[in-house]
PLY file of the C-alpha trace (Angstrom):
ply
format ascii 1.0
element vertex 391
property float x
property float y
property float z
element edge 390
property int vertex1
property int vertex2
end_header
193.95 -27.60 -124.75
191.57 -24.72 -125.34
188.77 -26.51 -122.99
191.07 -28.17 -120.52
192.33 -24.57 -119.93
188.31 -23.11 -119.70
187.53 -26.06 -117.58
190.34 -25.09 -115.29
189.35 -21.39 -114.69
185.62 -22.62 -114.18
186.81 -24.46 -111.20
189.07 -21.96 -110.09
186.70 -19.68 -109.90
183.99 -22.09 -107.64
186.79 -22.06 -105.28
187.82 -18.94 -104.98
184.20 -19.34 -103.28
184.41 -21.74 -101.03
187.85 -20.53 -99.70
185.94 -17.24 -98.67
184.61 -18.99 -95.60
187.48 -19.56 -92.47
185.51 -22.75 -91.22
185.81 -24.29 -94.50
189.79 -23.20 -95.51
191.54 -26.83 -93.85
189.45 -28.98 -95.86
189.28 -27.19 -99.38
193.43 -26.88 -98.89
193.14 -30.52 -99.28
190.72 -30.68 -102.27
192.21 -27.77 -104.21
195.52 -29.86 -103.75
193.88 -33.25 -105.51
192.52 -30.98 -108.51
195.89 -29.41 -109.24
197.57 -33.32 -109.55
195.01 -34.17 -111.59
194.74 -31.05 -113.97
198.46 -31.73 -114.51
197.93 -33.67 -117.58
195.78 -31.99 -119.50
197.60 -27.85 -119.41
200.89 -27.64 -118.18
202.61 -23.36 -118.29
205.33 -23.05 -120.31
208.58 -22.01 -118.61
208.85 -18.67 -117.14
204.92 -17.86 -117.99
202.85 -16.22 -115.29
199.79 -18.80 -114.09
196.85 -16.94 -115.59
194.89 -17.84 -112.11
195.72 -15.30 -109.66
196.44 -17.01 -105.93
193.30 -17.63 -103.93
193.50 -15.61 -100.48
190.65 -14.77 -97.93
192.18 -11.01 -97.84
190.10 -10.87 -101.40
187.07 -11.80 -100.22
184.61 -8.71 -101.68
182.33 -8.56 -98.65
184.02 -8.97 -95.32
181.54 -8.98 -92.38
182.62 -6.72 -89.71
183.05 -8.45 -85.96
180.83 -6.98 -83.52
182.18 -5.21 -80.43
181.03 -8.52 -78.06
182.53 -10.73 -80.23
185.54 -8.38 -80.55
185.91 -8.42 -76.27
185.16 -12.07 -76.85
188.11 -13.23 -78.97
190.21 -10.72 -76.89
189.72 -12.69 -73.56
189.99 -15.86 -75.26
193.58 -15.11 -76.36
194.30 -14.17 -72.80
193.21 -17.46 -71.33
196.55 -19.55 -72.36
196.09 -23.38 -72.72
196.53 -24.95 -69.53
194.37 -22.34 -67.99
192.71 -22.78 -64.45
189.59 -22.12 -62.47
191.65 -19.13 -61.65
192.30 -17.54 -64.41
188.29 -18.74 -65.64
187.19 -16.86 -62.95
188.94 -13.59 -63.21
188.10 -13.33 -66.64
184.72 -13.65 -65.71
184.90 -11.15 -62.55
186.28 -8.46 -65.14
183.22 -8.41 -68.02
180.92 -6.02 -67.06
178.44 -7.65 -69.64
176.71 -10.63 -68.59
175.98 -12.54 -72.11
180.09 -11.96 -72.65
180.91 -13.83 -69.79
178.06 -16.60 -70.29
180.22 -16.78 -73.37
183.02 -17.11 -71.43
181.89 -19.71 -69.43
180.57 -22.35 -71.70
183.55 -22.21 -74.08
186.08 -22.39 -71.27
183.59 -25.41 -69.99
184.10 -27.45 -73.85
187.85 -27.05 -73.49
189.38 -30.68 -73.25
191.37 -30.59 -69.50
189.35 -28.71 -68.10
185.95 -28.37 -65.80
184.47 -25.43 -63.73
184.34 -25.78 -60.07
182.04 -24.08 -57.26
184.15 -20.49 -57.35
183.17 -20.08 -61.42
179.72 -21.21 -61.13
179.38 -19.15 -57.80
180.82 -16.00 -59.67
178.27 -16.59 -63.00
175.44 -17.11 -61.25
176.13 -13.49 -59.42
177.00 -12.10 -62.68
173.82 -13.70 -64.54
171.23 -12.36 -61.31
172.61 -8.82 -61.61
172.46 -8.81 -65.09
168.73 -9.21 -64.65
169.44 -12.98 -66.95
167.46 -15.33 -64.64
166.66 -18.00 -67.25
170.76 -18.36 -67.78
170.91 -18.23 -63.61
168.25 -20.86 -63.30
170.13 -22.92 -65.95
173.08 -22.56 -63.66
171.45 -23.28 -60.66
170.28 -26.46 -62.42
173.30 -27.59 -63.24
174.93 -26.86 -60.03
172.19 -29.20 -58.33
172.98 -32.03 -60.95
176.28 -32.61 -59.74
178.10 -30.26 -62.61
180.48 -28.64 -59.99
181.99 -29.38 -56.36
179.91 -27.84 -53.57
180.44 -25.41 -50.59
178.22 -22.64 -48.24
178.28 -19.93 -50.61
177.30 -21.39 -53.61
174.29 -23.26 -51.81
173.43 -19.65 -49.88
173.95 -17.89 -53.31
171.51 -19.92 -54.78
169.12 -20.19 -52.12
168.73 -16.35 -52.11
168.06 -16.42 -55.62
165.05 -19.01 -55.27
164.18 -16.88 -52.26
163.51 -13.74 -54.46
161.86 -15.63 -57.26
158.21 -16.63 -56.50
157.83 -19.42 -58.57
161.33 -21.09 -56.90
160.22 -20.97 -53.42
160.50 -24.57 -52.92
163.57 -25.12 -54.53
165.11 -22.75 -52.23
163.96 -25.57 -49.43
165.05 -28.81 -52.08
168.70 -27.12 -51.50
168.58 -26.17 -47.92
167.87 -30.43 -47.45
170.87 -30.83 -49.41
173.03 -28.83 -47.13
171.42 -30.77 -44.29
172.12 -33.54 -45.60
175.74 -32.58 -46.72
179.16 -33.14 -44.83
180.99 -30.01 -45.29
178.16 -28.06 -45.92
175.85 -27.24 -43.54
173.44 -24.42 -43.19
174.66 -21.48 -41.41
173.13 -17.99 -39.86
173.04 -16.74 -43.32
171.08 -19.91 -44.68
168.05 -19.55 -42.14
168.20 -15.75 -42.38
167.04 -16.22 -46.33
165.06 -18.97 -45.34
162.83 -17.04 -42.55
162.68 -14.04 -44.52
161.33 -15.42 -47.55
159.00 -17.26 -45.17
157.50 -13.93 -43.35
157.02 -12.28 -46.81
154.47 -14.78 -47.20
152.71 -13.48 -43.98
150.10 -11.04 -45.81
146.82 -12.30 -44.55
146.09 -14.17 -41.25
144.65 -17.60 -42.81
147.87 -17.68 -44.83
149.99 -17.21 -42.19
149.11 -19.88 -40.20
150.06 -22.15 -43.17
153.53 -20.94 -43.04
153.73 -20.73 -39.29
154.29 -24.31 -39.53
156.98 -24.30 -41.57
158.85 -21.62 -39.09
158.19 -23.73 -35.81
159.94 -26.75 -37.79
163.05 -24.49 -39.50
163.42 -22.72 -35.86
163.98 -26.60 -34.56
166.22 -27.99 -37.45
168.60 -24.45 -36.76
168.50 -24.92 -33.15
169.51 -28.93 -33.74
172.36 -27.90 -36.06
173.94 -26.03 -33.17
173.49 -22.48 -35.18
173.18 -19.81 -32.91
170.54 -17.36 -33.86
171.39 -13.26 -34.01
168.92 -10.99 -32.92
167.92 -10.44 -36.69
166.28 -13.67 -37.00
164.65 -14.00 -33.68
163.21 -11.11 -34.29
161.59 -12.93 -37.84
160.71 -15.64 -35.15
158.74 -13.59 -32.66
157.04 -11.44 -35.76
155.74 -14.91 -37.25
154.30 -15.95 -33.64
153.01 -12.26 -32.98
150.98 -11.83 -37.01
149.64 -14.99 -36.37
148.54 -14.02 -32.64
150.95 -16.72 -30.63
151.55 -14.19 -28.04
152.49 -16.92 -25.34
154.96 -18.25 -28.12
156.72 -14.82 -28.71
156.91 -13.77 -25.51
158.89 -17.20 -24.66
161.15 -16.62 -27.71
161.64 -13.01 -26.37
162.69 -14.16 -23.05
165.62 -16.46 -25.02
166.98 -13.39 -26.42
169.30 -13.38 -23.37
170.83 -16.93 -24.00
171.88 -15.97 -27.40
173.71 -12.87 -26.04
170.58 -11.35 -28.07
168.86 -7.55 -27.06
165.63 -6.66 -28.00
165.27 -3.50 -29.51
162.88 -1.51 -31.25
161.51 -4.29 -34.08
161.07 -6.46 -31.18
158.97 -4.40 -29.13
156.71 -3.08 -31.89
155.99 -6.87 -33.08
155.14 -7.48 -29.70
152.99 -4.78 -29.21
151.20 -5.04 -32.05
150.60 -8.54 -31.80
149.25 -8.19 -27.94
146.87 -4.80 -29.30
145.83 -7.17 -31.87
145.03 -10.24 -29.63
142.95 -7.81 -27.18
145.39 -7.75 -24.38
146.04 -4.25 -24.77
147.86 -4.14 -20.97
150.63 -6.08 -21.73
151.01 -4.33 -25.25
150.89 -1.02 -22.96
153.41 -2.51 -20.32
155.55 -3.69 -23.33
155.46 -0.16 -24.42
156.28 1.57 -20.97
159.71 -1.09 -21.38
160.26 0.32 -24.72
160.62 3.70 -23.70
162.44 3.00 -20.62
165.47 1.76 -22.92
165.08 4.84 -25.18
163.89 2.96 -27.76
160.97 4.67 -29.73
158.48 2.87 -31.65
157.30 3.06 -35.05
154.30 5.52 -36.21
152.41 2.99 -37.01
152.81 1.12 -33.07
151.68 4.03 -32.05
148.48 4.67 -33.50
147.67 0.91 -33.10
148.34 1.20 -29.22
146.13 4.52 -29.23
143.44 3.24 -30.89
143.05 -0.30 -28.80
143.32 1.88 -25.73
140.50 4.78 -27.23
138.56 1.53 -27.73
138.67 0.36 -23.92
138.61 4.06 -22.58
141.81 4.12 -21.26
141.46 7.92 -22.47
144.35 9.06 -20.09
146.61 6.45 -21.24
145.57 7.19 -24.71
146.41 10.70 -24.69
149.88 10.57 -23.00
150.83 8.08 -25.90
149.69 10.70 -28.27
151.88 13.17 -26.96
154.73 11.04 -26.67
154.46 10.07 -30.40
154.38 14.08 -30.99
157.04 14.57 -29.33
158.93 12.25 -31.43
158.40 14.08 -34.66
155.26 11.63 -35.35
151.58 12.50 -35.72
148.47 10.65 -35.79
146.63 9.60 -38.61
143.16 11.54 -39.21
141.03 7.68 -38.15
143.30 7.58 -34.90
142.88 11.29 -34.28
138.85 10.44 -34.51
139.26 7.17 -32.60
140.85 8.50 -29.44
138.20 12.30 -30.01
135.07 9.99 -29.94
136.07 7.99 -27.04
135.94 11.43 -25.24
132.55 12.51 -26.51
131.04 8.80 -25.49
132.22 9.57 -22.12
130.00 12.67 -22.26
133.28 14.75 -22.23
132.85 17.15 -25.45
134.20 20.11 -23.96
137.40 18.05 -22.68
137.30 16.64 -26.29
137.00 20.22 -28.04
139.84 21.47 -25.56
142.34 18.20 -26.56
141.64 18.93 -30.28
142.96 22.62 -30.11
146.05 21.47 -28.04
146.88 19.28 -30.72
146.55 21.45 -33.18
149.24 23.65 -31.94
151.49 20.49 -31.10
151.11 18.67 -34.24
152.62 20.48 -37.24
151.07 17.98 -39.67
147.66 18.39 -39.06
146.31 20.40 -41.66
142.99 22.60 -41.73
141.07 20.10 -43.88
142.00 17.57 -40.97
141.14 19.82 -38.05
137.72 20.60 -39.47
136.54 17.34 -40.63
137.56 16.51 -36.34
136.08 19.54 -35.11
132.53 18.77 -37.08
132.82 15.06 -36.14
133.49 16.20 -32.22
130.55 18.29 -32.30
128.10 16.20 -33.87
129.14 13.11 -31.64
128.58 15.91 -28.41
124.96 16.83 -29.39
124.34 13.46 -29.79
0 1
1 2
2 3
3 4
4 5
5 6
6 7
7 8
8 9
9 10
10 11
11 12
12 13
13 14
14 15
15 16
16 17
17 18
18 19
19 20
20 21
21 22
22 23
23 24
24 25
25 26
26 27
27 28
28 29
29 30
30 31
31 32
32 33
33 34
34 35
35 36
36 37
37 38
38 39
39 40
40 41
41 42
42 43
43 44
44 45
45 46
46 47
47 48
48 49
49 50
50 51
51 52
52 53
53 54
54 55
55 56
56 57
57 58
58 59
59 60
60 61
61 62
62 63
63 64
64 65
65 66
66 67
67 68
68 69
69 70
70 71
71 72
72 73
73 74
74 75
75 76
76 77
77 78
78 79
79 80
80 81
81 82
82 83
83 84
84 85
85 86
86 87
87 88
88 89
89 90
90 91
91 92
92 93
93 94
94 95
95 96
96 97
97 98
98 99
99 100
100 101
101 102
102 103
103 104
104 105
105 106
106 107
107 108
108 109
109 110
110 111
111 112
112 113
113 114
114 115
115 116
116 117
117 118
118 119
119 120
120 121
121 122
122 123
123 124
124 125
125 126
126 127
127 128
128 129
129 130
130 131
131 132
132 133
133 134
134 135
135 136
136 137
137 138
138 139
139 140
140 141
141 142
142 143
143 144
144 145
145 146
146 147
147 148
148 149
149 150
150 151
151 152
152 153
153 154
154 155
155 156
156 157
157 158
158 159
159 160
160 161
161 162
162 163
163 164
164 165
165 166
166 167
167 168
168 169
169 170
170 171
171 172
172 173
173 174
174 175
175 176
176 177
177 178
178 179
179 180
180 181
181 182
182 183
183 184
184 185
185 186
186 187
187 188
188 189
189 190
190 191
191 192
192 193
193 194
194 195
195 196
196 197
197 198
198 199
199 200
200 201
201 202
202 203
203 204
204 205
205 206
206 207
207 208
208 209
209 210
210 211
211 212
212 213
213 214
214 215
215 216
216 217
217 218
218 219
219 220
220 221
221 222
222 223
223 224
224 225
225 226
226 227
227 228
228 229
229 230
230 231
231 232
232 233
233 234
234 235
235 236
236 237
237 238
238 239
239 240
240 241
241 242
242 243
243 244
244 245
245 246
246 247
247 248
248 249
249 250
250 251
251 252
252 253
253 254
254 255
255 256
256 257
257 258
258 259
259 260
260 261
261 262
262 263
263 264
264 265
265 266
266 267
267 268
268 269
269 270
270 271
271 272
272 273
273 274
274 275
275 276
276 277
277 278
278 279
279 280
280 281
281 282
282 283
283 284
284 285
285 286
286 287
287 288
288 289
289 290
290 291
291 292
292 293
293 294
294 295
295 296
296 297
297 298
298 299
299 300
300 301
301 302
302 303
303 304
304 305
305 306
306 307
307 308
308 309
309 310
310 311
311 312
312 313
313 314
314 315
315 316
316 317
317 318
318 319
319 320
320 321
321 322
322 323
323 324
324 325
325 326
326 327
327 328
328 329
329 330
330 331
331 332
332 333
333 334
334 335
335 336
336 337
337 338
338 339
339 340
340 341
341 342
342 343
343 344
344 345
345 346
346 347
347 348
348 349
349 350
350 351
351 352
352 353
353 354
354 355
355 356
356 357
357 358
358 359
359 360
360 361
361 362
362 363
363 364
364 365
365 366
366 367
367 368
368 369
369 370
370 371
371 372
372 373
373 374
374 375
375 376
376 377
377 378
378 379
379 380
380 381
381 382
382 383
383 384
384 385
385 386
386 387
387 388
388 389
389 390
């Protein structure tokens, strides 16, 4: 009796244990159950005598580990979402965690629930919530699974997505793999917003001349596929258009695109003219980028500091000093001044002329016009002016 009753505390005790741990309470019910029926013939308690072996509860477990605030939120949302719950409800659980990892969480323990699969709206609102939580490895696992069939389709998932490969260097092509997709697709075909992410990632790839005429290619072909899909361009991306023909010096092709501005119910306005110009300064036909210019300012529409001193400079360059110097002014008078190079540019055209004095006289008119032009810069142009007059 003495060891059955040892041999019964022993074994109390290793489950007193085990019955510490939630995951593990169903199935040591059931053991603890089979031990008592077969303890029963070796002790038996007298009647009326208190079982020596207090009740086994997980209230008495010693060390308790505290739940985290995440996990907290987590179990907090999860009672919320009933059984039987919907896209709907998936979705504005989601839309309300300003955490990102909570809502992954969210999101791939609604997804295991049996009845239940997430659809474009869900996937569309995680893959926002992953991006501008700065998680792109969870938003490219999305994406993945979005292009694997996990969901049902539509335009702003496949533009949601696009603009994330867009932004991310190494996902450039994918953005295009989707774009075919859409093409491809039914009920969802590229729209305005598609080819707007689609150009623009394109032109940020137009840093250096060589490389741009790699990806010139690629915009002749997309301008094509929009204009075949029957989307009608906005002013926003035909100006990306004419600014890929006018970097890579396809004047003839940017003025023609310019001239379809019209058809589109399209205005040019000031990005227009300044790609233009630029492009024409560039190219060596500084006339038309001048004529281009004289349009500009017809319409009130003033260019950027940087079209400015471009224009100056190409005209310094072909002594077109008069020219030169009422575009200087006009930039002045615009709350814009000259760089110190195009300040020298448009001086030393002057003094190869054999006009010093005229030169000298133009450099202390802009002094007093130019409010920018400090005393370092006026006497590094006043030596240079004199030593290109002796000369």
């Amino acid at each position: 009796m003495e060891i059955s009753l040892h041999r019964f505390l022993r074994t109390s005790n290793r489950l007193s244990s085990l019955l510490s741990s939630k995951t593990n309470f169903n199935n040591l019910t059931s053991h603890s159950l089979s031990f008592s029926s077969s303890s029963t013939s070796d002790i038996s308690n007298p009647p009326n005598q208190q079982n020596p072996v207090a009740p086994i509860t997980q209230s008495q477990n010693p060390n308790p580990r505290t739940k985290t605030p995440l996990e907290k939120q987590f179990e907090t949302w999860i009672d919320k979402l009933k059984p039987g719950f919907t896209s709907s409800d998936v979705d504005e659980a989601l839309r309300a965690q300003s955490d990102s990892d909570l809502a992954f969480d969210i999101f791939r323990w609604t997804a295991q629930q049996r009845g239940y699969k997430h659809d474009h709206v869900t996937y569309l609102t995680m893959i926002r919530l992953a991006i501008s939580g700065k998680r792109y490895s969870q938003a490219e696992t999305l994406v993945e699974e979005v292009l694997a069939g996990a969901c049902s389709i539509s335009v702003p998932l496949y533009n949601s997505i696009i603009k994330f490969c867009c932004g991310r260097k190494f996902l450039f092509n994918r953005a295009f793999d989707v774009y075919k997709k859409m093409l491809k697709s039914d009920d969802c075909k590229p729209t305005i917003e598609t080819y707007t992410l689609l150009f623009g990632s394109l032109l940020r790839r137009f840093n250096k001349l060589n490389v741009s005429y790699v990806y010139l290619h690629a915009v002749r072909s997309l301008t094509k596929q929009m204009k075949a899909s029957g989307v009608i361009p906005d002013a926003f991306v035909l100006n990306m258009i004419i600014k890929a023909y006018s970097k890579c010096l396809e004047l003839d092709e940017a003025i023609r695109v310019f001239r379809e501005m019209g058809l589109y119910g399209c205005e040019p306005n000031e990005y227009t003219y300044n790609y233009i110009i630029n492009g024409f300064c560039e190219k060596g036909r500084v006339n038309q980028g001048l004529g281009f210019y004289k349009e500009m300012r017809k319409k009130n529409l003033v260019p950027t500091g940087a079209t400015y001193m471009v224009l100056i400079c190409s005209l310094s360059l072909e002594a077109r000093i008069e020219d030169a110097i009422k575009v200087v002014f006009d930039m002045l008078g615009n709350s814009m001044g000259p760089d110190l190079l195009t300040y020298r540019t448009l001086l030393d055209s002057l003094c190869r002329e054999g006009k010093g004095n005229e030169a000298l006289e133009l450099l202390e008119e802009l002094k007093k016009k130019d409010s920018l032009m400090g005393e370092k810069t006026y006497k590094i142009l006043l030596s240079s002016l004199h030593f290109t007059d002796q000369e």
